[in-house]
C-alpha positions as CSV (number, residue, x, y, z in Angstrom):
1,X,8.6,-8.4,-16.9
2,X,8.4,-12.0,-17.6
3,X,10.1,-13.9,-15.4
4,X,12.0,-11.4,-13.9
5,X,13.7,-13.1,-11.2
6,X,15.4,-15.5,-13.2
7,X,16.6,-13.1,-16.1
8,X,17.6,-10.7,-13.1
9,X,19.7,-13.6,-11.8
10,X,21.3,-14.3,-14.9
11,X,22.4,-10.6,-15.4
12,X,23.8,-10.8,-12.0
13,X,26.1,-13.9,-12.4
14,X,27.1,-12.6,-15.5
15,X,28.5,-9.3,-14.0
16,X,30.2,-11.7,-11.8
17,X,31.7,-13.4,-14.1
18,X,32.5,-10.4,-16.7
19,X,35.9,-10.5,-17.5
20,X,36.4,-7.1,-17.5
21,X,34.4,-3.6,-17.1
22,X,33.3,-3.5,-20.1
23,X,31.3,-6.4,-20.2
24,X,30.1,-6.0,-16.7
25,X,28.3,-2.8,-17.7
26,X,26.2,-4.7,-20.3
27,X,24.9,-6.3,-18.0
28,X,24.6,-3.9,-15.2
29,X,22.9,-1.7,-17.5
30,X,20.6,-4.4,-18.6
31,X,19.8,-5.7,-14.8
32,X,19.1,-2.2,-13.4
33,X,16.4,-2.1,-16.8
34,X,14.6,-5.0,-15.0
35,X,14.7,-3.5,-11.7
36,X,13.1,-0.3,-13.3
37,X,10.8,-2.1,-14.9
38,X,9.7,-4.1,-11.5
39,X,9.4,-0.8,-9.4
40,X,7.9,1.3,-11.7
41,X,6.1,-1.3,-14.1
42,X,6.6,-1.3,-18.5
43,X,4.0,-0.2,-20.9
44,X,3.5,-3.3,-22.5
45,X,1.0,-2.3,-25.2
46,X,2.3,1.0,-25.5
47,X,-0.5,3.3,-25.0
48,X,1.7,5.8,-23.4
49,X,0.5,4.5,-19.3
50,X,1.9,1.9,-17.2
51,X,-1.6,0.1,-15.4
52,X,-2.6,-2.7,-13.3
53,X,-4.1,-4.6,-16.4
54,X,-1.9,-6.6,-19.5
55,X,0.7,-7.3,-16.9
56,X,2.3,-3.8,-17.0
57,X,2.2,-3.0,-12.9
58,X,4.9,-2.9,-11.0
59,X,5.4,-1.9,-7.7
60,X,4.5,1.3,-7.8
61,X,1.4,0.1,-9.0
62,X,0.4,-2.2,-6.3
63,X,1.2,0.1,-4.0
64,X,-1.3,2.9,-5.3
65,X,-4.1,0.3,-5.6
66,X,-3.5,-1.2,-1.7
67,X,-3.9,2.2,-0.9
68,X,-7.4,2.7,-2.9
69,X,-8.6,-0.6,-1.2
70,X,-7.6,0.7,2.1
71,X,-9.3,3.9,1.9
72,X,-12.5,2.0,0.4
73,X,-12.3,0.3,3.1
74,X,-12.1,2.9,5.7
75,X,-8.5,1.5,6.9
76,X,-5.1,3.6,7.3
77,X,-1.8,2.5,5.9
């Protein structure tokens, strides 16, 4: 998930620029990968989980643990 922004912006122009279908699918293939792995979050040390820790989190993730802290904290979403 490294730099995700950038490396999603690169896939994008180059769908742009494909000079056919063909090659615009490697890349749309490839950019909707990143997206995937920003919502949902990549099991980076491939114990079989996605987590908060070793950078594997996405999303989904945060999302989950926002709503532990707001229950700890007595607070509604």
């Amino acid at each position: 998930m490294e730099r995700y922004p950038l490396r999603a912006g690169l896939e994008a122009d180059a769908i742009i620029a494909a000079p056919d279908t063909t090659v615009a699918l490697v890349h749309a293939v490839k950019l909707a990968q990143l997206t995937k792995g920003a919502l949902v979050g990549l099991d980076v040390n491939g114990d079989g989980k996605i987590s908060w820790n070793n950078n594997e989190g996405g999303l989904k993730v945060a999302d989950k643990h926002m709503g532990l802290i707001l229950k700890a904290e007595g607070l509604k979403r």
